[in-house]
N, CA, C and O atoms as CSV, one atom per row, in Angstrom:
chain,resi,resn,atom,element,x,y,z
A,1,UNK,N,N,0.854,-1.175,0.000
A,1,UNK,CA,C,0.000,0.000,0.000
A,1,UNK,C,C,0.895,1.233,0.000
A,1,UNK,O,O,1.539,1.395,1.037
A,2,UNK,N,N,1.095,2.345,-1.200
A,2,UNK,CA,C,1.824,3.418,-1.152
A,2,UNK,C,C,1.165,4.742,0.207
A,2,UNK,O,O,1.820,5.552,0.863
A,3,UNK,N,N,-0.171,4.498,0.201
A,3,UNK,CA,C,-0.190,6.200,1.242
A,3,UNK,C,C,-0.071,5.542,2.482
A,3,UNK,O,O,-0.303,4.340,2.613
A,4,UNK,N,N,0.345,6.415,3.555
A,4,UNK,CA,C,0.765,6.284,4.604
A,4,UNK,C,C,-0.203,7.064,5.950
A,4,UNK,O,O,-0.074,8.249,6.259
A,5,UNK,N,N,-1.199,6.053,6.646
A,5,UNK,CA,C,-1.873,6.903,7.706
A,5,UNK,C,C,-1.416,7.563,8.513
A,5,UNK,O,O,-2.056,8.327,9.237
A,6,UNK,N,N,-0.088,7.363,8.534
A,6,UNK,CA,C,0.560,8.192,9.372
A,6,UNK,C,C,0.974,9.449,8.970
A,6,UNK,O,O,1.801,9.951,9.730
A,7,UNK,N,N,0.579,10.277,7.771
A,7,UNK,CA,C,0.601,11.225,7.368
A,7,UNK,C,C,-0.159,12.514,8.045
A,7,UNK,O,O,0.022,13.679,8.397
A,8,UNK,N,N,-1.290,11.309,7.964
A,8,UNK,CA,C,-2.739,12.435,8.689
A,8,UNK,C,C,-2.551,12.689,10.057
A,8,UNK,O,O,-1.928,12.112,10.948
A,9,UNK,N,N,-3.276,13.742,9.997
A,9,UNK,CA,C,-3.059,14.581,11.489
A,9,UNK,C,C,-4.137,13.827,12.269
A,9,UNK,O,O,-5.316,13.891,11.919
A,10,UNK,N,N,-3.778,13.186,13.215
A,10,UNK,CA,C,-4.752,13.046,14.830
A,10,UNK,C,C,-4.425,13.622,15.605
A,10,UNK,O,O,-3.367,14.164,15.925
A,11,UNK,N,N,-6.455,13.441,16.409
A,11,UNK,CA,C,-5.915,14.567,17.820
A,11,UNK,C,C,-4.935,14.007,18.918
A,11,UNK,O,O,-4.116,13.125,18.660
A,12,UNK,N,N,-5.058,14.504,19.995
A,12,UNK,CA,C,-4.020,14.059,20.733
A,12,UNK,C,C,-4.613,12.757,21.585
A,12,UNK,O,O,-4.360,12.653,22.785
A,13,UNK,N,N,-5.473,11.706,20.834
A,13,UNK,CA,C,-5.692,10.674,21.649
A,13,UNK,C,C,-5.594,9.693,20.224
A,13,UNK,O,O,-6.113,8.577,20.170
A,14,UNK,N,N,-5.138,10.068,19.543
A,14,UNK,CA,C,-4.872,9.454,18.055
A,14,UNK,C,C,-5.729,9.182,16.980
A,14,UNK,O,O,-5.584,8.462,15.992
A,15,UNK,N,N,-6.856,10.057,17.448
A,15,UNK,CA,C,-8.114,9.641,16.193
A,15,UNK,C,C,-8.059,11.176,15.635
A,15,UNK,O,O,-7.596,12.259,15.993
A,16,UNK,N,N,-9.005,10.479,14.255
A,16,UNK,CA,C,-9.305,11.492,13.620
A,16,UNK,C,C,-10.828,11.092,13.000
A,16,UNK,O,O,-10.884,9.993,12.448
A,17,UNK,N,N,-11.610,11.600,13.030
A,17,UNK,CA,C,-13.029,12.020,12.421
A,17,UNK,C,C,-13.223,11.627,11.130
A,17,UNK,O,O,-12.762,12.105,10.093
A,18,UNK,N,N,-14.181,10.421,11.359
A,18,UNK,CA,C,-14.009,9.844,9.868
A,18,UNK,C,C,-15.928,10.466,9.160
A,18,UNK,O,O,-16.784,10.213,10.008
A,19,UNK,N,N,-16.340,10.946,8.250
A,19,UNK,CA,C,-17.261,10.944,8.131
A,19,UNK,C,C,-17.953,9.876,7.002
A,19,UNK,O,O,-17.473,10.315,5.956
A,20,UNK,N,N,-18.592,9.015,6.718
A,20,UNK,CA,C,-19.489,7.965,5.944
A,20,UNK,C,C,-20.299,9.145,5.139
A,20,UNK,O,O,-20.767,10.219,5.516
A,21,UNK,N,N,-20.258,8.459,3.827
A,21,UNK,CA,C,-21.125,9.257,3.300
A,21,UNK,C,C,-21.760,8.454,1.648
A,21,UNK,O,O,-21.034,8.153,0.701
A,22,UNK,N,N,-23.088,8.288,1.714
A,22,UNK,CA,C,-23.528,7.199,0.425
A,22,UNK,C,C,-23.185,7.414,-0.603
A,22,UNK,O,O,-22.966,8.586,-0.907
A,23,UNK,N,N,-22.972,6.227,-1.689
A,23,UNK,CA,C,-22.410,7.519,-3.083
A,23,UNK,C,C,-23.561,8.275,-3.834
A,23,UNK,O,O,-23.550,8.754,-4.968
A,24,UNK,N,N,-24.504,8.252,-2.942
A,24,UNK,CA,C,-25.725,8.934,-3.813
A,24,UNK,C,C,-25.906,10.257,-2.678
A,24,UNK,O,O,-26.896,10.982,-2.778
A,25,UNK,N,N,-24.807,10.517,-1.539
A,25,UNK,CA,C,-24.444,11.884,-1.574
A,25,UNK,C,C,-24.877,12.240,-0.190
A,25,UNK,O,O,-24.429,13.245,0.360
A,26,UNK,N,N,-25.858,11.330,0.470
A,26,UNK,CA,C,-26.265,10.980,1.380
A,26,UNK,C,C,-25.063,11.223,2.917
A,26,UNK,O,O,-24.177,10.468,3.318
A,27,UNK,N,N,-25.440,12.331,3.365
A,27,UNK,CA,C,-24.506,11.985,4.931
A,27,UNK,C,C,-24.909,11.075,5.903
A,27,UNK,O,O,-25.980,11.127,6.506
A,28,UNK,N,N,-23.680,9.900,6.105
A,28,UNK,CA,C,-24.709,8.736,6.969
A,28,UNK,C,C,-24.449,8.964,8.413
A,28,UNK,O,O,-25.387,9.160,9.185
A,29,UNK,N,N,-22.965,8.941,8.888
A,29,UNK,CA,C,-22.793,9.098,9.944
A,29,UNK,C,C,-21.314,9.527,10.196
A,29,UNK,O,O,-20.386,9.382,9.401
A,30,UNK,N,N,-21.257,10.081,11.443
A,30,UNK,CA,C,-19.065,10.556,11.927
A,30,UNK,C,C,-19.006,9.546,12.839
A,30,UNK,O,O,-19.820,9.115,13.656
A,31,UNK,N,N,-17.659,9.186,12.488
A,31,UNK,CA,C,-17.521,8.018,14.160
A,31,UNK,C,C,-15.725,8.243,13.582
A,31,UNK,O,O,-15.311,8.732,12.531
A,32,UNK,N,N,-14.969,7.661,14.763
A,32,UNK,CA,C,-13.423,7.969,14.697
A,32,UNK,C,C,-12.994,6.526,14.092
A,32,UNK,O,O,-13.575,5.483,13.791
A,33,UNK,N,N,-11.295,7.165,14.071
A,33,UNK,CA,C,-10.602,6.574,13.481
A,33,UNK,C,C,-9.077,6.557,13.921
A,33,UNK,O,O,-8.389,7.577,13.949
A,34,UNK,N,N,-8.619,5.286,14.263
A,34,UNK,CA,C,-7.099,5.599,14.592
A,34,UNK,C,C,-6.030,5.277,13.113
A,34,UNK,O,O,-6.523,4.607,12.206
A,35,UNK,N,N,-4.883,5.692,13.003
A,35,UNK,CA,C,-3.597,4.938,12.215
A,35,UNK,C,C,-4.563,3.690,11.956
A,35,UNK,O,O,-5.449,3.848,11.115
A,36,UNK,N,N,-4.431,2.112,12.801
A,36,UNK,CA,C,-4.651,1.246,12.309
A,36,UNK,C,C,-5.714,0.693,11.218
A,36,UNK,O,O,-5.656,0.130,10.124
A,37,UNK,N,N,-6.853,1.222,12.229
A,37,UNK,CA,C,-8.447,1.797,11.638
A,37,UNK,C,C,-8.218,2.062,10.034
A,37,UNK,O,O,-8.738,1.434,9.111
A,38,UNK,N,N,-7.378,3.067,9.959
A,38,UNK,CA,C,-7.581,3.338,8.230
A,38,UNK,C,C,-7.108,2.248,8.071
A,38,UNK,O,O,-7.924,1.449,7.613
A,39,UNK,N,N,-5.490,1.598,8.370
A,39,UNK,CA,C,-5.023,1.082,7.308
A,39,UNK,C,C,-6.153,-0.405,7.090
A,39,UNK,O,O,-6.171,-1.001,6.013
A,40,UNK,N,N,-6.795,-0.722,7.959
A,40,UNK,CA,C,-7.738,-2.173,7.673
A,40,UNK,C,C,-8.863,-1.642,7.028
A,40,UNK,O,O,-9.717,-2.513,6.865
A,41,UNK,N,N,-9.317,-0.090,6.426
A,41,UNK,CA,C,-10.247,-0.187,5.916
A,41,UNK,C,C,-9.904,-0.243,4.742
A,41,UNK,O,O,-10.524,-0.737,3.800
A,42,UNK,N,N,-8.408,0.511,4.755
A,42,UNK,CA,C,-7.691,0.432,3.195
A,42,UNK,C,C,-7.525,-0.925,2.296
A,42,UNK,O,O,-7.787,-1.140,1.112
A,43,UNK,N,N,-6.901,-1.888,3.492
A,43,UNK,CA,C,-6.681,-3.103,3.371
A,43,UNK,C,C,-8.284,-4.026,3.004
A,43,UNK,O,O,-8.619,-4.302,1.852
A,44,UNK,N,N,-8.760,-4.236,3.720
A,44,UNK,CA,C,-10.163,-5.078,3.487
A,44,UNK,C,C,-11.242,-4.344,2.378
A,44,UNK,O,O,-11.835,-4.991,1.515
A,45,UNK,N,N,-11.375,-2.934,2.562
A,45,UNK,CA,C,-12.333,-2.328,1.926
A,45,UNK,C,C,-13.843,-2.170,2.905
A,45,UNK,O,O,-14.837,-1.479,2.679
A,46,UNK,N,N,-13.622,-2.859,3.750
A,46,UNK,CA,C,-14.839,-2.847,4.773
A,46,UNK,C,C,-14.802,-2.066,6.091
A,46,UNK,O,O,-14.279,-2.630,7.053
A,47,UNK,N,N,-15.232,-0.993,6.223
A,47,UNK,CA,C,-15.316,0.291,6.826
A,47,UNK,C,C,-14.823,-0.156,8.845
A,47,UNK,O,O,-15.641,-0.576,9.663
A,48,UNK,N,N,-13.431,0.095,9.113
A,48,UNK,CA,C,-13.456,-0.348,10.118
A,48,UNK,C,C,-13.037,1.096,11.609
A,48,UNK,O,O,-12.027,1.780,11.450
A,49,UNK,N,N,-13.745,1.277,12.606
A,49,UNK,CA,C,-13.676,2.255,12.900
A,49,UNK,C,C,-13.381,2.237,14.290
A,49,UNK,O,O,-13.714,1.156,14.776
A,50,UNK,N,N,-12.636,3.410,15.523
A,50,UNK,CA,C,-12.018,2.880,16.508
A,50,UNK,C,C,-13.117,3.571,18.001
A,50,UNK,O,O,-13.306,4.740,18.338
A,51,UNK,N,N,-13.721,2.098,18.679
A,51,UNK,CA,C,-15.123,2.897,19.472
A,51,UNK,C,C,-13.723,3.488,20.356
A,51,UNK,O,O,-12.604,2.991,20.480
A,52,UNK,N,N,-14.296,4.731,20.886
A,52,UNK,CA,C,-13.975,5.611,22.340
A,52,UNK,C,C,-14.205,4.779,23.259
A,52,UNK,O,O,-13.270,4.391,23.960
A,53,UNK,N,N,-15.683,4.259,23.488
A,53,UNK,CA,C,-16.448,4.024,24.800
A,53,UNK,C,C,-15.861,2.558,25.253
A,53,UNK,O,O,-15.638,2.302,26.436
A,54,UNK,N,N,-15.503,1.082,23.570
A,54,UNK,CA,C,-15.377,0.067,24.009
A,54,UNK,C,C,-13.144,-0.188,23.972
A,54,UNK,O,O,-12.398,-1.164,24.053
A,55,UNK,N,N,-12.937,1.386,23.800
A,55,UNK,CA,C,-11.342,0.766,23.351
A,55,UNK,C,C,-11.357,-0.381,22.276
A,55,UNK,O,O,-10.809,-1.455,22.525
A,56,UNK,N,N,-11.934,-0.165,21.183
A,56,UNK,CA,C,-11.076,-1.133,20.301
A,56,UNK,C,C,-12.344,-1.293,18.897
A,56,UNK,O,O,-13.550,-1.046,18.878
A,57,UNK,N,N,-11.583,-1.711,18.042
A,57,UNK,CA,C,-11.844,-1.573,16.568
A,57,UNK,C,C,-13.596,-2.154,16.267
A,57,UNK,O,O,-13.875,-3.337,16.465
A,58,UNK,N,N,-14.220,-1.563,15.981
A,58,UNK,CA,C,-15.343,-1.648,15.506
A,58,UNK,C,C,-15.697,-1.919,13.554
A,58,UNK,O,O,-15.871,-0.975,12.783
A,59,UNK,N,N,-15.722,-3.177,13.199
A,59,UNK,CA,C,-16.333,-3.111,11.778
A,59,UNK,C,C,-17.277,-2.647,11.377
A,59,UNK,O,O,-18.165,-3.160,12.058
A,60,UNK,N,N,-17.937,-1.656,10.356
A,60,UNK,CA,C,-19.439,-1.540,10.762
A,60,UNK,C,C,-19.679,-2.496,9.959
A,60,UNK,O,O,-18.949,-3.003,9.108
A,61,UNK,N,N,-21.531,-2.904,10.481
A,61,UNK,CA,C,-21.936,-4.182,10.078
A,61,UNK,C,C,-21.691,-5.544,10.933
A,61,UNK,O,O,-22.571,-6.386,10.753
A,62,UNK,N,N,-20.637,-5.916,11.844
A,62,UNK,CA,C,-19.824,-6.739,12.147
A,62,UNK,C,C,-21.268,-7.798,12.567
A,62,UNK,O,O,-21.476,-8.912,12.087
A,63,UNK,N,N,-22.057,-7.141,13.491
A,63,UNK,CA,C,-22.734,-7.355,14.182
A,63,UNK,C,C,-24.432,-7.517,13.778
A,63,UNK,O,O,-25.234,-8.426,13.990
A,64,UNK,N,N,-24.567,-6.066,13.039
A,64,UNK,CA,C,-26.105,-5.847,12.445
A,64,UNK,C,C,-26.395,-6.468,11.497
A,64,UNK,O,O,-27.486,-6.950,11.195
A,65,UNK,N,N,-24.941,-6.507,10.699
A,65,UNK,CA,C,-25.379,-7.029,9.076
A,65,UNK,C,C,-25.655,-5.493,7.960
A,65,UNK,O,O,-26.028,-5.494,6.787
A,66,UNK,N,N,-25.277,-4.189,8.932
A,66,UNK,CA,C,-25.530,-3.235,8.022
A,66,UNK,C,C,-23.902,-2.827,7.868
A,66,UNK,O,O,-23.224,-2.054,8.545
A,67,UNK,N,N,-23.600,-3.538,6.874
A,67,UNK,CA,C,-22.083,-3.327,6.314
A,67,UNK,C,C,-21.988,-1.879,5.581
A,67,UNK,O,O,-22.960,-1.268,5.138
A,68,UNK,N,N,-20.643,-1.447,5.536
A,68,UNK,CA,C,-20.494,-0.212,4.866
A,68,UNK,C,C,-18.969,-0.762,3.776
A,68,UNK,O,O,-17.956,-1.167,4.346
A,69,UNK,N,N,-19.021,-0.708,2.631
A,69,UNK,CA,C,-18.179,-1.614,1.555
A,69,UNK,C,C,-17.429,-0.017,1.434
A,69,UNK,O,O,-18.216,0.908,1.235
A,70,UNK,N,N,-16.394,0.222,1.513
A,70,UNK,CA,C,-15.598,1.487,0.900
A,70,UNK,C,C,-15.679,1.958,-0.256
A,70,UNK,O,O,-14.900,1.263,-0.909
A,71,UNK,N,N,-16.165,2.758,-0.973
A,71,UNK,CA,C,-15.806,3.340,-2.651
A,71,UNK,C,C,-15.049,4.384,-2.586
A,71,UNK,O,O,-14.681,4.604,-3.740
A,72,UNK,N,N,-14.676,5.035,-1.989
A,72,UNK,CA,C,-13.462,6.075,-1.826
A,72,UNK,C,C,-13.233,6.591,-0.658
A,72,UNK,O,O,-14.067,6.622,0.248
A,73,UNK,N,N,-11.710,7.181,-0.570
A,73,UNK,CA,C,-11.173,7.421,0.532
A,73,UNK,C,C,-10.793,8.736,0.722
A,73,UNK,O,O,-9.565,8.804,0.780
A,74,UNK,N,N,-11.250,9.643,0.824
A,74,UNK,CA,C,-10.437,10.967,1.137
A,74,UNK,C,C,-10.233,11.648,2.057
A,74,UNK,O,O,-10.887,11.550,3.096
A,75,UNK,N,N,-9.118,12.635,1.851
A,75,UNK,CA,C,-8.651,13.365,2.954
A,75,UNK,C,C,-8.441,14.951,2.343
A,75,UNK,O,O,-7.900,15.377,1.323
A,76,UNK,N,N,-9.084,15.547,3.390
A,76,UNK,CA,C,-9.558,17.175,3.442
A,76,UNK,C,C,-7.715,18.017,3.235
A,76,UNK,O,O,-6.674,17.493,3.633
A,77,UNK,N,N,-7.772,18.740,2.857
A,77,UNK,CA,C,-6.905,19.295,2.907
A,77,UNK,C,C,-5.987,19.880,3.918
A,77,UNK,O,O,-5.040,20.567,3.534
A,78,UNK,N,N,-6.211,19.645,5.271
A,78,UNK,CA,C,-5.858,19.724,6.298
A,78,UNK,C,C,-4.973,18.638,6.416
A,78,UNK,O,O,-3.768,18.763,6.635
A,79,UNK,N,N,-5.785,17.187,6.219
A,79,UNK,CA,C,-5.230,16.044,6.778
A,79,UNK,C,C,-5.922,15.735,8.212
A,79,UNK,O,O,-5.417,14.973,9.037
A,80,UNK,N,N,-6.912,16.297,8.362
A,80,UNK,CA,C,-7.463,16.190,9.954
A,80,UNK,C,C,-8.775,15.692,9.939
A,80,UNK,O,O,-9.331,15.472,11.015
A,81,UNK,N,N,-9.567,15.403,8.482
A,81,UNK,CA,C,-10.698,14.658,8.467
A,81,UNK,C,C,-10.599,13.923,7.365
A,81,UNK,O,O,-9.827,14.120,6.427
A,82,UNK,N,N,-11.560,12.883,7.508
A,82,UNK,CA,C,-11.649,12.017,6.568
A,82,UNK,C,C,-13.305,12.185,6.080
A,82,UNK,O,O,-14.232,12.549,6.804
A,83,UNK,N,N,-13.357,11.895,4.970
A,83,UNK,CA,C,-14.585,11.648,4.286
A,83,UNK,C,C,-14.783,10.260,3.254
A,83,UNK,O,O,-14.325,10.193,2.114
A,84,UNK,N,N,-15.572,9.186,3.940
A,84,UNK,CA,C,-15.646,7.757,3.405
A,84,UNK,C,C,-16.319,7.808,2.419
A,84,UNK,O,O,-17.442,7.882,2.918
A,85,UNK,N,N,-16.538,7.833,0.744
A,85,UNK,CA,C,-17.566,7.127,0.276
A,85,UNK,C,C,-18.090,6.050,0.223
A,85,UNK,O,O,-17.367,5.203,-0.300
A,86,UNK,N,N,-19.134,5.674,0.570
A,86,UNK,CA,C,-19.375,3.837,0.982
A,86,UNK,C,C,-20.409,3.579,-0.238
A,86,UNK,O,O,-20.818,4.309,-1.141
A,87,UNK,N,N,-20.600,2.542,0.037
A,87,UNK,CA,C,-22.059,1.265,0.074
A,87,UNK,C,C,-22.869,0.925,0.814
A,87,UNK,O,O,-23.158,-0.196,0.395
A,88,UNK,N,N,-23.624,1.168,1.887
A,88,UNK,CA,C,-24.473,1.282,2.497
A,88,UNK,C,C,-25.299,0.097,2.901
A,88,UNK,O,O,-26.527,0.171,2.878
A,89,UNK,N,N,-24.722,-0.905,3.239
A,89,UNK,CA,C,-26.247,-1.924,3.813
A,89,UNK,C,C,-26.782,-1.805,4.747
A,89,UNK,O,O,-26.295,-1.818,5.878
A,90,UNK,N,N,-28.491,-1.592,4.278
A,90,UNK,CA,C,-29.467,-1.339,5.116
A,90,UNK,C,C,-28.944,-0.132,6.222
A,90,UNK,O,O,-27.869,0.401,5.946
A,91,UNK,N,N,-29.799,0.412,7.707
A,91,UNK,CA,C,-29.994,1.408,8.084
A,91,UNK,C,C,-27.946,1.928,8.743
A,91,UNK,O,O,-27.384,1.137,9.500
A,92,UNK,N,N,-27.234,3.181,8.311
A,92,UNK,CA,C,-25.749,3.544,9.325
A,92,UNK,C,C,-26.083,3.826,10.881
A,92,UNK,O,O,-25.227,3.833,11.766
A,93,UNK,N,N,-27.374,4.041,11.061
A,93,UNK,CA,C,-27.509,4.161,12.358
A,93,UNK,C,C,-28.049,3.539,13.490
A,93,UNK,O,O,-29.184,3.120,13.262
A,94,UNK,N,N,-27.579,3.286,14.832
A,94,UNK,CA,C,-27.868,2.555,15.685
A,94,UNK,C,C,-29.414,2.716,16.325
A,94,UNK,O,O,-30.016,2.363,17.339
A,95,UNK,N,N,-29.688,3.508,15.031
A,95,UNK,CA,C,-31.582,3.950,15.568
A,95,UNK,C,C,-32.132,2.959,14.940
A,95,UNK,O,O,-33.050,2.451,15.583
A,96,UNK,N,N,-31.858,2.344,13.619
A,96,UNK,CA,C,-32.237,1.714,12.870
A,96,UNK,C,C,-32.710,2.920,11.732
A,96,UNK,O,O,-33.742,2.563,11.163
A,97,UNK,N,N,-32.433,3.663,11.473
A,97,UNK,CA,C,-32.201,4.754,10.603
A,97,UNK,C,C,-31.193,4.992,9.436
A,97,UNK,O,O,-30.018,4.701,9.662
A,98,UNK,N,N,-31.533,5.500,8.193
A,98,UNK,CA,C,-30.594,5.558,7.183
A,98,UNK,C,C,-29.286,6.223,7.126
A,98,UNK,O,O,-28.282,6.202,6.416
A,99,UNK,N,N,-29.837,6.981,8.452
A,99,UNK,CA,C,-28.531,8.456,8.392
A,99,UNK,C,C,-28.977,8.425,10.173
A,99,UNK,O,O,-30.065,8.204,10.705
A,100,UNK,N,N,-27.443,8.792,10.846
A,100,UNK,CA,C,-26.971,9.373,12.256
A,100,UNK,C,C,-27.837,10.783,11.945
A,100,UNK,O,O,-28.682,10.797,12.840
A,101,UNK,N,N,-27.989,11.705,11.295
A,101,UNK,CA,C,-28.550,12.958,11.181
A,101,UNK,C,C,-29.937,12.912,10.691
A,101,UNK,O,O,-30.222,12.918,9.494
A,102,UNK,N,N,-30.795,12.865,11.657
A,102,UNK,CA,C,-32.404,12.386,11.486
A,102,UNK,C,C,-33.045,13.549,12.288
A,102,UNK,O,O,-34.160,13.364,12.776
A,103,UNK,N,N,-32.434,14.694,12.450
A,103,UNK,CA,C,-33.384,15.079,13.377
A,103,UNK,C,C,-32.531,17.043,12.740
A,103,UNK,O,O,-31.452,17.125,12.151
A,104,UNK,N,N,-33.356,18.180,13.082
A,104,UNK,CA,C,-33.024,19.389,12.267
A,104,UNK,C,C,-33.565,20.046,13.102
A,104,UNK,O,O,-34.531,19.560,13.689
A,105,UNK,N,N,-33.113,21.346,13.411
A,105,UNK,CA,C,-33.516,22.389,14.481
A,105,UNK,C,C,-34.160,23.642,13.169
A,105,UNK,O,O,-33.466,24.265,12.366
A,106,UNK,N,N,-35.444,23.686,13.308
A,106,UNK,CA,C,-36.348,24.410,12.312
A,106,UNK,C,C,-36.838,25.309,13.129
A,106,UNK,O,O,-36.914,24.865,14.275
A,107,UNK,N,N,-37.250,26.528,13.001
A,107,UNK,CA,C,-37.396,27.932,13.180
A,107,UNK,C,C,-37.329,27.366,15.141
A,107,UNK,O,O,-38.477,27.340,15.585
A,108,UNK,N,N,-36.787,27.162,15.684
A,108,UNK,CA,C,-36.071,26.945,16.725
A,108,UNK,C,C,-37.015,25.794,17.993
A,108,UNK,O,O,-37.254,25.867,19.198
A,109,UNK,N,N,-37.325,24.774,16.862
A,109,UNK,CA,C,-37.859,23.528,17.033
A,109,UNK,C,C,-36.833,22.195,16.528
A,109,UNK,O,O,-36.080,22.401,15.576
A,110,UNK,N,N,-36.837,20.744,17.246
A,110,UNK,CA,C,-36.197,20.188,16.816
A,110,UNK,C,C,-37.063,19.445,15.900
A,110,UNK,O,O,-38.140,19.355,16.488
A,111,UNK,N,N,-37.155,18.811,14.655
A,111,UNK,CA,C,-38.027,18.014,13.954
A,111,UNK,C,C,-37.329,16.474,13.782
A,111,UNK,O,O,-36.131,16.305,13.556
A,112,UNK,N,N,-37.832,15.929,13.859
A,112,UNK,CA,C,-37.599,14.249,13.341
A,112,UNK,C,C,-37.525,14.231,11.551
A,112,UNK,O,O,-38.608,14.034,10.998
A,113,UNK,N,N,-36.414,14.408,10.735
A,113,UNK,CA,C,-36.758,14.153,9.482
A,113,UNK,C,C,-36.995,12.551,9.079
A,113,UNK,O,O,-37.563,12.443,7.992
A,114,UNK,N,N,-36.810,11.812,9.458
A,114,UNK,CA,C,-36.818,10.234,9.337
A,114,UNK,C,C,-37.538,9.384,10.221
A,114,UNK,O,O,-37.799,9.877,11.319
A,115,UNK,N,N,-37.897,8.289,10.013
A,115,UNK,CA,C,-38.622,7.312,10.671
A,115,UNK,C,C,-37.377,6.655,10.791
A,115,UNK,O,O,-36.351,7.040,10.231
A,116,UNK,N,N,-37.527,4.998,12.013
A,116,UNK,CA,C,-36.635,4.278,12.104
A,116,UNK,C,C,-36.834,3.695,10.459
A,116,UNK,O,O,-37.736,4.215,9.802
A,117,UNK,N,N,-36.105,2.771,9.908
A,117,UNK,CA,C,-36.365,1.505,9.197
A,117,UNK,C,C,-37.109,0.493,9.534
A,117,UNK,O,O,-37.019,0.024,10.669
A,118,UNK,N,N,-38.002,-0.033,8.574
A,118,UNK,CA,C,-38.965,-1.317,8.626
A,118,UNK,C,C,-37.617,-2.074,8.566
A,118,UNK,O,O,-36.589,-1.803,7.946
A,119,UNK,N,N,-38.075,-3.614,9.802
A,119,UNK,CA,C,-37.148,-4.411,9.777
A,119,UNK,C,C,-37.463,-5.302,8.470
A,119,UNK,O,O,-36.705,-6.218,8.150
């Protein structure tokens, strides 16, 4: 593999902000990312990401069956975020929802834009 994760800038607990996003443009969800994290998503192609809460590498899908397949990889011009293009199986969010961003603060109300997903 020529690029090097160790290029990119992390904060000072070694992640960096990965954002998912469908290739039909769709923002699904942010969750982190360490050095290793990229290089196994680089490596496999299957979106692998680093929990805070459980210390240690999270696949998405691993568990739900809502896999995220990689279609591109980029990095912001900073080097301090990432932006995933994926593949999307079934709902990115732990609501059972299509998108982490389901909900919009409208003339200074919060609204629900989404339902969960039919199982």
């Amino acid at each position: 593999m020529g690029f090097d994760p160790d290029i990119l800038k992390y904060d000072a607990n070694g992640l960096i902000p990965a954002i998912a996003q469908d290739r039909d443009g769709a923002v699904l969800m942010m969750a982190w990312m360490n050095a290793e994290a990229v290089r196994k998503t680089l490596e496999t192609r299957r979106v692998t990401y680093w929990s805070r809460s459980r210390q240690a590498f999270w696949i998405k899908g691993e568990t739900s069956g809502h896999v995220q397949e990689l279609v591109d990889f980029r990095v912001d011009c900073d080097r301090d975020c990432l932006l995933l293009i994926v593949d999307q199986t079934g709902p990115a969010c732990h609501t059972n929802r299509r998108s982490c961003f389901y909900t919009a603060v409208r003339d200074g109300d919060e609204v629900e834009l989404m339902a969960p997903m039919a199982d």
